[in-house]
N, C-alpha and C positions, 0 to 999 in steps of 0.2 A: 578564346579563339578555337576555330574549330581543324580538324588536320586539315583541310583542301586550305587553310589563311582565309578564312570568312569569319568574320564574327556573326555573334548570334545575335546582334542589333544594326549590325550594318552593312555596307557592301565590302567584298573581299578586297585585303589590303595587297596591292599589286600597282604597281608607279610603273611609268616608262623604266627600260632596261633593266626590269626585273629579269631573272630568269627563272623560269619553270617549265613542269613535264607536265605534257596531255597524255592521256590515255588512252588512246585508240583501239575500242572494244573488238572491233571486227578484227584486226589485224593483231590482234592480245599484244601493244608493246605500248611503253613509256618512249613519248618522245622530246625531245628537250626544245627549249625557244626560247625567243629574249622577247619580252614584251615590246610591241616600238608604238604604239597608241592605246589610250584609255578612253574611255568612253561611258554614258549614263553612270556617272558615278563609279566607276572599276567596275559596273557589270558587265561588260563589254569590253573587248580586249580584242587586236590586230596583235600578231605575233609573228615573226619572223622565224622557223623551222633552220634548226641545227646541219638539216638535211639539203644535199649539197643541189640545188636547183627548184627545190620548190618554190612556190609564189608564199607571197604572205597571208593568212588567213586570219577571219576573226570569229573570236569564239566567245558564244555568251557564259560565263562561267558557271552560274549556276547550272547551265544544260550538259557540262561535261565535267569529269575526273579530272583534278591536277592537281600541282601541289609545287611548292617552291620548291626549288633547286637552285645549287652553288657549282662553281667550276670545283674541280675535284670528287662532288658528290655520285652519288652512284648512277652508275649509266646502262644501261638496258642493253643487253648484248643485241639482242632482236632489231634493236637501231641501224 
């Protein structure tokens, strides 16, 4: 398995209510989100943002930086 939880035969392993941090290149920060839909196989992901009024967004994973997270795990002050 690879660091972003993709393996290297298959689609990244990520279930409803996972949580994980995106990356958001332009704005250089980790941002945290609870998975709340999967889609084409977990390549495709609708995520719910930590962030207190954003809309839900989906993000194709292969197109962007992320990586599991746990409550307690490390949190991006930039958040």
């Amino acid at each position: 398995m690879s660091d972003d939880g993709s393996s290297d035969d298959g689609p990244p392993a990520v279930n409803v209510h996972d949580l994980i941090r995106v990356w958001w290149s332009e704005e250089k920060v980790w941002f945290r989100c609870e998975v709340t839909e999967v889609l084409e196989g977990g390549k495709l992901v609708e995520v719910e943002y930590v962030v207190t009024g954003w809309q839900r967004f989906v993000h194709r994973l292969e197109n962007i930086k992320w990586e599991h997270w746990s409550e307690g795990g490390e949190v991006d002050v930039n958040e």
